[in-house]
Each structure stands twice: as structure tokens, then as C-alpha cells.
C-alpha positions in Angstrom: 70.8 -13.1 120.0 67.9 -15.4 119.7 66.8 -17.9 117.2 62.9 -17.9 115.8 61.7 -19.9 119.1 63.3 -16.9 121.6 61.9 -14.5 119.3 58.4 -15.6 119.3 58.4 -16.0 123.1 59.3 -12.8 123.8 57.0 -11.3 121.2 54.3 -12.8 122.8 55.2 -11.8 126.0 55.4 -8.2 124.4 52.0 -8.5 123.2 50.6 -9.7 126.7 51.5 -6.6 128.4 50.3 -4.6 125.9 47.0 -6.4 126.3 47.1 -6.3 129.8 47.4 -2.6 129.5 45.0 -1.8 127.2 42.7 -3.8 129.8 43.9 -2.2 132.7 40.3 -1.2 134.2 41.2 1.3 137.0 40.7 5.1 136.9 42.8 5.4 140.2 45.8 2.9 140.3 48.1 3.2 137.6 48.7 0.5 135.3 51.4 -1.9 136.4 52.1 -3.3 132.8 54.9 -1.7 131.1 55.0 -2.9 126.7 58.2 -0.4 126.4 59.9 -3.0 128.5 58.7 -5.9 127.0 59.9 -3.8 123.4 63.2 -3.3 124.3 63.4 -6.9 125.5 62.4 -8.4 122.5 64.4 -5.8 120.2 67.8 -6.7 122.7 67.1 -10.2 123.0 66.0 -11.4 119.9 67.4 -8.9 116.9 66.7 -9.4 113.6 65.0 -12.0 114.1 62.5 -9.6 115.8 61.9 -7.7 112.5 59.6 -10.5 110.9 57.1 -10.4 113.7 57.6 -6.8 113.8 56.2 -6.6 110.4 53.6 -9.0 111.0 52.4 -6.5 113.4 52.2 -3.9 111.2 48.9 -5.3 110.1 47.0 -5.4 113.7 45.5 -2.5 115.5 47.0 0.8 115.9 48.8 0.0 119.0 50.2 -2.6 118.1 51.3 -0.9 114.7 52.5 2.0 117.1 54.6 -0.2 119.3 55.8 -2.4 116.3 57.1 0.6 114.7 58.9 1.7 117.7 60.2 -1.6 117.7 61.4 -1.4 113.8 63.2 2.0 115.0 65.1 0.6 117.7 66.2 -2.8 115.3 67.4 0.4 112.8 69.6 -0.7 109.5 70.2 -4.0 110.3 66.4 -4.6 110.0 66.8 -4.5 106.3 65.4 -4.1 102.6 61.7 -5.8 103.8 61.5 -3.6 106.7 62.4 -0.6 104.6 59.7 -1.3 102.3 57.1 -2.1 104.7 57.7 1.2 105.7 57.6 3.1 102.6 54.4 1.3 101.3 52.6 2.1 105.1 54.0 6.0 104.6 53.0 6.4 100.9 49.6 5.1 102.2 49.1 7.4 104.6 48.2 4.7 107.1 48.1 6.0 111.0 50.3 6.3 113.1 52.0 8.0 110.6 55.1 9.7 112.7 56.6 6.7 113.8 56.8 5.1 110.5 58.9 8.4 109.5 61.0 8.2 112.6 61.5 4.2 111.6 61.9 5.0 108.4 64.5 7.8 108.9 66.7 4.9 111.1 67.0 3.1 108.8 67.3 4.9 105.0 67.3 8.9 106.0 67.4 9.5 102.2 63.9 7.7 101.5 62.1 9.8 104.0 63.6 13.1 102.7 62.8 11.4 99.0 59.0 11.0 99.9 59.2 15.1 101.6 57.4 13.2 104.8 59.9 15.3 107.4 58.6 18.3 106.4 55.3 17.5 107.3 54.2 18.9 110.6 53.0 16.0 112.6 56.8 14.4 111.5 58.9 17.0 111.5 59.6 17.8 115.3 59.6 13.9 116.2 62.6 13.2 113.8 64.2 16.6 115.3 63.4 14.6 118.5 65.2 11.5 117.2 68.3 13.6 116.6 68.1 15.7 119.6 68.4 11.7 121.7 71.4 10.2 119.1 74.6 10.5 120.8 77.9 12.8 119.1 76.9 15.5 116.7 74.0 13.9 115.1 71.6 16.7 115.9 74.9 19.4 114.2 74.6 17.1 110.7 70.4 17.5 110.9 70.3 21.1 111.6 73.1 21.5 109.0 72.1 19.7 106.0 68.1 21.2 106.8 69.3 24.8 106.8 71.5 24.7 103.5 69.3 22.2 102.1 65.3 23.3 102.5 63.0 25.3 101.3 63.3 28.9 103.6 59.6 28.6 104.7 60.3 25.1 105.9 63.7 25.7 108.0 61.7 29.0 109.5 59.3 26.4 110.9 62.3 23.9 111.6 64.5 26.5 113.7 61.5 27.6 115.7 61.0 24.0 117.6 61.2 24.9 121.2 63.6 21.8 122.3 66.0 22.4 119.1 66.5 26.2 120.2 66.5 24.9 123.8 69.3 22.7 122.6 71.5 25.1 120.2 71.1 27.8 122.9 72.2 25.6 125.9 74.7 23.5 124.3 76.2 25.8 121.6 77.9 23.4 119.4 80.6 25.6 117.7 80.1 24.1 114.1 76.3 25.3 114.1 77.2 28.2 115.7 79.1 29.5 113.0 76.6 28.1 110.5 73.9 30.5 112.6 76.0 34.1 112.2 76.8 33.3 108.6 73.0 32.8 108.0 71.8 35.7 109.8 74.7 37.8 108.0 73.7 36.6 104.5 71.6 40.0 103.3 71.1 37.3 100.3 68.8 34.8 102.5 65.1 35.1 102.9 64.8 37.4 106.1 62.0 35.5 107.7 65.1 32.7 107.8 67.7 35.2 109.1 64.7 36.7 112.1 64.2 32.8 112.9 68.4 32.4 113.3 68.3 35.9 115.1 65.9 34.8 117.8 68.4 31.7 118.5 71.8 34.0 118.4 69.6 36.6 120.7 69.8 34.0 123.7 73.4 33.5 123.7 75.3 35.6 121.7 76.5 39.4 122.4 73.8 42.0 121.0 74.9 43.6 117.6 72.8 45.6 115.1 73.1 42.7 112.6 71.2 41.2 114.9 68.8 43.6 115.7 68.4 44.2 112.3 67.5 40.5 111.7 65.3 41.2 114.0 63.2 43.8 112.4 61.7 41.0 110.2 58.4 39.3 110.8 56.0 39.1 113.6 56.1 40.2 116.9 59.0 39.5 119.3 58.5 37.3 122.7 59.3 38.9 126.0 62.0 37.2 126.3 64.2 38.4 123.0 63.4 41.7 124.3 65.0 41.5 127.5 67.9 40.5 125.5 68.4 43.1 123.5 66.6 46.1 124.7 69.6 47.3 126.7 71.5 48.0 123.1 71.3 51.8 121.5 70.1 50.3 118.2 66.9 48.4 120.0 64.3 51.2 118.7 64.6 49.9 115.4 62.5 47.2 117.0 59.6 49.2 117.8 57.6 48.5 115.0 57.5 44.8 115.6 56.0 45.4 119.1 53.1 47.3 118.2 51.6 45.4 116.0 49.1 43.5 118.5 47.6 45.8 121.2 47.3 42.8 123.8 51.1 42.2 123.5 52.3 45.2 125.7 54.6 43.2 127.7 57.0 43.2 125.0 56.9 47.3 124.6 57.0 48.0 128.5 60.1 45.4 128.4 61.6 47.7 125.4 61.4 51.0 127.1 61.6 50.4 130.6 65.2 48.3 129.8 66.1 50.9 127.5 65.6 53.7 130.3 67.4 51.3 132.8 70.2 51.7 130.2 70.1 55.3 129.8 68.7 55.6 126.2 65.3 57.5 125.5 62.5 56.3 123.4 60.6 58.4 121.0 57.0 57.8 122.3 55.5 59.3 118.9 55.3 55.4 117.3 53.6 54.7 120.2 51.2 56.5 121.6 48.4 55.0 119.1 49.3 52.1 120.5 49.3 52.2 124.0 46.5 54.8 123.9 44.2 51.8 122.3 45.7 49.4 125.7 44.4 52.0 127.7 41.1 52.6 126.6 40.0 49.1 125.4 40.6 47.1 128.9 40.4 44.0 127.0 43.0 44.7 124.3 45.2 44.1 127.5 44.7 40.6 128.1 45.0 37.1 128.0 46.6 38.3 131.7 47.2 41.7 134.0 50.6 41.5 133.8 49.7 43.5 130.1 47.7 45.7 131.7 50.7 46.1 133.9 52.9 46.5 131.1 50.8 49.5 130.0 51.3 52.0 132.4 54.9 50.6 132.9 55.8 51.7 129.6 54.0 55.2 129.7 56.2 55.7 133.1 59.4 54.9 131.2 58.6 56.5 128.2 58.2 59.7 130.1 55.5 61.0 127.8 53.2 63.6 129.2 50.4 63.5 126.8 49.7 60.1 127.7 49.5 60.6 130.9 46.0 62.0 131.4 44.7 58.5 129.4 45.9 56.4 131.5 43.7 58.1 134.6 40.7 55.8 134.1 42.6 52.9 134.8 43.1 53.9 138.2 39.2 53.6 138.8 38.3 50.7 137.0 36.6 47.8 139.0 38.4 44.8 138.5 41.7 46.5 138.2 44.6 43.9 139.3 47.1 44.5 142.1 49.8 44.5 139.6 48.2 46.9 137.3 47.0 49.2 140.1 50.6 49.7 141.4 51.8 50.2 137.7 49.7 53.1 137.5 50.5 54.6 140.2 54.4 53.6 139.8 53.6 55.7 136.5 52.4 58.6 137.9 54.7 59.3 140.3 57.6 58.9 137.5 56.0 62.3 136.1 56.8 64.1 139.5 54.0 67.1 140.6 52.3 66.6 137.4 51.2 62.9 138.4 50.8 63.9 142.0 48.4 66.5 140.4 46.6 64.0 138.8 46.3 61.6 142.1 47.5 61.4 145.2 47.8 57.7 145.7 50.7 56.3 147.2 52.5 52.3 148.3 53.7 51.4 144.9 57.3 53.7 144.5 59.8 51.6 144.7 63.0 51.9 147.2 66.9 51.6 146.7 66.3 49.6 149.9 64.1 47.4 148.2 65.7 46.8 144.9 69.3 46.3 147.2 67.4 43.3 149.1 66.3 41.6 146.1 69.3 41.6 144.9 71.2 40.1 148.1 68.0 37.8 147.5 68.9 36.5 144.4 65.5 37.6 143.3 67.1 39.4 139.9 64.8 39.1 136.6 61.5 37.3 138.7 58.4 39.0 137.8 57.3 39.7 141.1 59.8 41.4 143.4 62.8 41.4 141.1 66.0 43.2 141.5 65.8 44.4 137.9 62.3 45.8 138.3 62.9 47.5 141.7 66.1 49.3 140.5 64.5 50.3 137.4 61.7 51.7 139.3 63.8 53.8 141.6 65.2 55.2 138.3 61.8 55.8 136.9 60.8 58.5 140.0 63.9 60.0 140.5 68.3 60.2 139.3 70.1 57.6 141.0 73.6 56.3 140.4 73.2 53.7 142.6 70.2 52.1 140.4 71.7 52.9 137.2 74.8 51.1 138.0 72.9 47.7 139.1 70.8 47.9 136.4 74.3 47.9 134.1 75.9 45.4 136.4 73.0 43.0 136.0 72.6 43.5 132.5 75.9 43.2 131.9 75.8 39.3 133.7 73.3 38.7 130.6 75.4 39.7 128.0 73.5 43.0 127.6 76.5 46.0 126.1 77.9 48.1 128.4 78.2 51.0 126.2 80.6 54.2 127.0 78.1 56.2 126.3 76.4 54.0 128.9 79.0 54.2 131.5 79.1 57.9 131.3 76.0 58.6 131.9 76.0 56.6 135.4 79.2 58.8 136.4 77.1 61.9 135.6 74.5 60.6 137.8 77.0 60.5 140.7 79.4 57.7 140.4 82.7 58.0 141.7 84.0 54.3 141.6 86.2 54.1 138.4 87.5 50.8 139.1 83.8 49.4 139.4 82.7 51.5 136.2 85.9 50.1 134.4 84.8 46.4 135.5 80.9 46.8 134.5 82.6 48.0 130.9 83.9 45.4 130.4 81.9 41.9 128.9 81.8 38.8 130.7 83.8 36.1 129.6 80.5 33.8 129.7 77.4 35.4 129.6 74.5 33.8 131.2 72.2 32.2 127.6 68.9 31.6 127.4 65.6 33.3 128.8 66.5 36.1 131.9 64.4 35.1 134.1 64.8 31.4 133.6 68.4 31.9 135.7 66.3 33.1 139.0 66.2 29.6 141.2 62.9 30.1 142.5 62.1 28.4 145.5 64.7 27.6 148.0 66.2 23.9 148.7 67.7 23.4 144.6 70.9 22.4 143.9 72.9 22.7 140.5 76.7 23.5 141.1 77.4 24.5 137.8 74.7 27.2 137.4 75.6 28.6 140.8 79.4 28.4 139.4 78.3 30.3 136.2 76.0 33.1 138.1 78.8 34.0 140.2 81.6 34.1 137.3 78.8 36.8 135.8 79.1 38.8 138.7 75.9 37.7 140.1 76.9 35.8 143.7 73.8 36.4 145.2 71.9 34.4 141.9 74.9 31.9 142.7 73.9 31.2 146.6 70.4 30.2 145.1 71.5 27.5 143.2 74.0 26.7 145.7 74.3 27.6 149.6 78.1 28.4 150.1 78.2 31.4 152.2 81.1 33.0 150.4 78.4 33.8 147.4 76.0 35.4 149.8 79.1 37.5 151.1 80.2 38.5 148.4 77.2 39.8 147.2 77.0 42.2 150.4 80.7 43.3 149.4 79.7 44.0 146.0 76.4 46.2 147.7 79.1 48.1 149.8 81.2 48.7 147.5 78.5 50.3 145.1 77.2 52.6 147.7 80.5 53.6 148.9 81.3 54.9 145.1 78.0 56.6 145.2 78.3 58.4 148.7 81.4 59.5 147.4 80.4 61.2 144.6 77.8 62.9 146.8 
């Protein structure tokens, strides 16, 4: 390390930089100065004896207050007792930037910060998550540990729901939180906004279980994306009441019912039909996009539910009716047979076993657009198919979605005859695939990630695999799998 004399050369060569970039007078060539670089320089090459300068800074403009702070964070403990109070006496006085000065702060003497209640702050809160999420080991397992059995319950609601924490904890799965997660979601003694906020975490990579559904039940709406999750369990209805509480979140119902049918289980559409009834006949309760006015008639088809049927008739001649929601509609009516056809004769939108089986060798399974998920469920909405009901288990099944055998009977009765295959979809995979559903789908040809293709195929997806990773044997097997599904099914016929 450096004495004084190395010190103050480099700070000054810090504080050029930063100068030349704050002059930087080009709105079309990027600036080529870099003061991170210049930072880390001094902080490396210089040490503690960085820290008095550092402080010295503290008293400039707000950049350079900004960068010196980020400069005190990086020195961390060894900065000492001055830097520590500098801190303190720039956080109790509020002074801007005021995140950075936690983050310092929290470097150096965690318990001060927690002392002055400054993490809990929004504009702090996620940036020392942040901090924790880069440190090395288990560093983020002691933060999330001692926040959850330490905080106020209001205050570790807001703490679990930071996107890159869950992002983390779902992805990464450290065992010791893990545990900590089920034992606060089972604790009927916890505040339940606390045990829905855990819920929505174990949702993404844990197996579906009515604790958790009943965790569920607990607050606001759910995203999308929980739904999928859990809709394929028997106990999912409990959830219905949390989807209908904002008519221009209808994706979340349609994702309900039409997974729930995919699995076999009715819905009762009596909670409903207020509901989607309002969708239907206020056009603007189904935005912010069409894929909720999509989701409307997608969950009238799959609920089955005749009285709604003659509501949703307009929404076949309104003017600025989306593709999407068009084919919905008519998807809808021709689940209700020579009733819908009745009703309209419009045609294009059914969807074929063809069609579903070529998304599926695709590896198009949970995308939006031309999904297998969506194509096989729609085959199932119009008419009894074995074929569909056992894709729509199989894929389900890759996501950690229960199997039930209840479940599996019901796909025999529909025609069936592969035991062996029915035995297999029964039976959970070792490693279900966490997170969002349709996050797994690669996309757009030409990406490469080994051990997501490695994980898709030990699912039973191959076809998901050979996006992620062009080995032939994926693609392959995928068309074995197809055979072997419609040979139990033309044996049953």
C-alpha cells in the first residue's frame, strides 16, 4: 500500500476523471472516462490511507460525496472509528446521497445502521439486500435470516418481496433458508401477510401443498405466474377469491381455470360470474393489454358455464377487438359445442392435437403465443382427449405441478392405455424446473446454456432441452416420447 504522497496522486487522478466526465459534452459518443476505475485504483493502491481524502470528499458536491462513499464501502472496517462517524453524523443528517452512506455504513458497523432503523427505509433497504446478494459464502443466508426473525412483520413482507432476493432464494435454494421459509409459512402463529410473502417464494420451487395454498389465500391478488404454479393442485379454488378482486386482472383467473381443467378438476363458476360478467361488458376493465381481454373468454371456455356464454357475444363485434381476443372468443364458443355454434358460426381459432404435438417437438411449451400448454389445453377445451390430457400432466408434472391419482384416472378414462407411461407421469420429478413457467421456454434460436438444457430434459422435457442446447438425441427423444403417447392412446381406441 501507499504512503500519503501515492494516496494523493491517485486521488487526484480519481477526481480528474470524474471531472472529465461530468464535462463530457457529447450526446452521441459515450464518455471515455471511467471514475469507477480510478476508485478502485485508489481504494487498492493506496488503503487506509485513502480514507482521509475520502472523508475530505464527503464535503464537495454530490458526486463526489457519491463516489467518496463508494470508496468508503470498498476500504470497509479497516477504514475505522472517523470513517464510521463521518458516516453516522452524514446519515442522522439526512444529507443526499443518502443510500450509499447506509451501504458504507453497513461495511463497516452493520449494528449502527440497524441502530439508527436506516435499512428499513425504502430508498436503503433493497441496496444493502444488493450488497449482500454480491458478498461471497452465505452472507445473503445470515441477512435474510436475522431480518425475518428479527423485524417488524410489515417490514420483512416488504423485504421478501424484492425481485433479485426471490430471484436469488428461488434459483439458488440455500438449504438453511429453505428450511427457515417452510417453518415460517407453517407458523399459523405468524402474521399471514408474512407467511403469503414466504408462500409466493416456496410457490416457485417447492412441490404444491395446501399449506401453501392456504398461505396463499392471504392478501392481494396473485401474479400470473404463482398461478401457473399451483393451479394444477385440487385445493387451488380456495384461491379464487384473491383473483377477483380487480376486474383488469383476468389473466390470473383464465390461468386458474383453464390449468385446472387441463388437470381435470372443475371450477364452480358461481364466484365468478360477477366478475368476469363486469370484464365482459366494461372493455376497459380488461386492460392495461389484450392478452386480459384474452384471458376473459379463455376462462368462460374452461369454466364451461352456459349462462355466461350469451355475454360474452358482443365481444365478437367490437371494433378494435385484438387478434388474440377475437380467437379467444371464438376458442370459447366452440368449447360449448351446438350451443356456441348456435350462437356464431365463426371458425380458425380451435386448436389441433397436430398443433399442440408440434409445439411441443418445438420446444415452444409455456410461451404465450403458440405454446404447447395452450394448444393441448385447447384441444381439451372442444372436445375428450387422452392424448391432451396426458401432455398437459406430463408437462405439468416437469414443473413440479401434482400428479394426483385422481388425476391419472381420469386420463385412463379418457382413453389411455399406456400404464407404464401413466405410472411414470405419477410419479414427481426428482428436480422440478423453479421459477416462472414460462421463463424455461429459450425463445429465439442460437442460445446456449448446458445446464438448463441438462435440467429440461431430466424433467422429461427433451424437446425444451434441444432449445437450450442442439444435441440431436433431445430432439429424438422428444419424437419417441410423442410415439409413444399416441400409441397408448390408439390403443385404448
Amino acid at each position: 500500500m501507499g504512503g500519503e504522497a501515492e494516496a494523493r496522486r491517485l486521488f487526484d487522478a480519481f477526481r480528474d476523471e470524474l471531472w472529465g466526465q461530468r464535462h463530457w459534452d457529447s450526446d452521441f459518443t459515450p464518455a471515455p472516462h471511467e471514475p469507477d476505475v480510478k476508485l478502485r485504483e485508489l481504494v487498492d493502491g493506496a488503503g487506509v490511507a485513502a480514507v482521509p481524502l475520502l472523508l475530505e470528499a464527503l464535503h464537495g458536491d454530490s458526486d463526489l460525496r457519491y463516489w467518496a462513499l463508494i470508496g468508503l464501502q470498498w476500504v470497509g472496517p479497516p477504514a475505522g472509528g472517523a470513517a464510521v462517524a463521518a458516516l453516522v453524523e452524514h446519515i442522522e443528517a439526512r444529507r443526499e446521497p443518502l443510500w450509499p452512506a447506509v451501504v458504507a455504513l453497513d461495511a463497516m458497523a452493520p449494528e449502527r445502521v440497524r441502530a439508527l432503523g436506516v435499512h428499513l427505509l425504502p430508498a436503503t433497504m433493497e441496496h444493502l439486500t444488493d450488497r449482500y446478494l454480491r458478498l461471497p459464502g452465505d452472507a445473503i443466508v445470515g441477512h435474510v435470516e436475522r431480518f425475518v426473525r428479527e423485524e417488524r412483520d410489515e417490514d420483512v413482507v416488504r423485504f421478501l418481496g424484492q425481485r433479485r432476493l426471490r430471484d436469488r432464494l428461488v434459483h439458488d435454494r440455500p438449504p438453511r433458508l429453505a428450511r427457515l421459509l417452510r417453518d415460517t409459512m407453517r407458523d399459523k402463529e405468524r402474521n399471514p401477510l408474512v407467511r403469503r410473502a414466504v408462500a409466493e417464494i416456496l410457490a416457485m420451487v417447492d412441490p404444491v401443498t395446501e399449506d401453501l395454498i392456504e398461505a396463499l389465500r392471504h392478501g392481494g391478488p396473485l401474479a400470473p405466474g404463482i398461478v401457473d404454479r399451483v393451479a394444477a393442485h385440487p385445493a387451488s379454488e380456495r384461491l379464487v377469491p384473491r383473483l377477483v378482486e380487480r376486474p383488469g386482472a383476468a389473466e390470473a383467473l383464465a390461468a386458474l381455470v383453464v390449468r385446472r381443467r387441463a388437470a381435470g378438476l372443475t371450477t364452480d363458476p358461481g364466484p365468478l360470474r360477477e366478475f368476469l360478467r363486469l370484464c365482459v361488458d366494461e372493455p376497459r376493465q380488461r386492460w392495461p393489454s389484450p392478452r386480459f381481454g384474452a384471458a376473459v373468454p379463455q376462462a368462460i371456455g374452461a369454466l364451461g358455464d352456459e349462462t355466461l356464454l350469451v355475454h360474452l357475444l358482443p365481444m365478437l363485434h367490437e371494433e378494435h377487438l385484438s387478434v388474440s381476443e377475437r380467437n379467444a372468443t371464438i376458442a370459447a364458443f366452440a368449447a360449448f359445442g351446438e350451443r356456441g355454434a348456435a350462437l356464431t358460426n365463426a371458425e380458425g381459432a380451435v386448436r389441433r392435437i397436430e398443433d399442440a404435438d408440434d409445439a411441443f417437438l418445438r420446444g415452444r411449451i409455456e410461451t404465450t403465443l403458440g405454446g404447447a400448454f395452450d394448444a393441448y389445453a385447447g384441444v381439451l377445451l372442444v372436445e375428450p382427449s387422452a392424448h391432451a390430457a396426458f401432455q398437459l400432466a406430463w408437462i405439468d408434472r416437469a414443473y413440479g405441478a401434482p400428479v394426483t391419482a385422481a388425476r391419472v384416472a381420469w386420463i385412463r378414462g379418457l382413453g389411455f392405455a399406456g400404464e407404464d407411461l401413466l405410472a411414470e407421469v405419477a410419479r414427481p420429478v426428482e428436480r422440478p424446473l423453479e421459477g416462472l413457467r414460462i421463463g424455461w421456454d429459450c425463445g429465439r434460436p442460437g442460445k446456449h446454456d448446458p445446464a438448463r438444457a441438462a435440467r429440461a430434459a431430466a424433467a422429461g422435457l427433451p424437446s425444451l432441452a434441444y432449445g437450450w442446447l442442439r444435441h440431436e438425441a433431445y430432439a429424438q427423444a422428444a419424437r419417441i416420447h410423442l410415439d409413444d403417447v399416441r400409441a397408448a392412446t390408439d390403443a385404448a381406441s
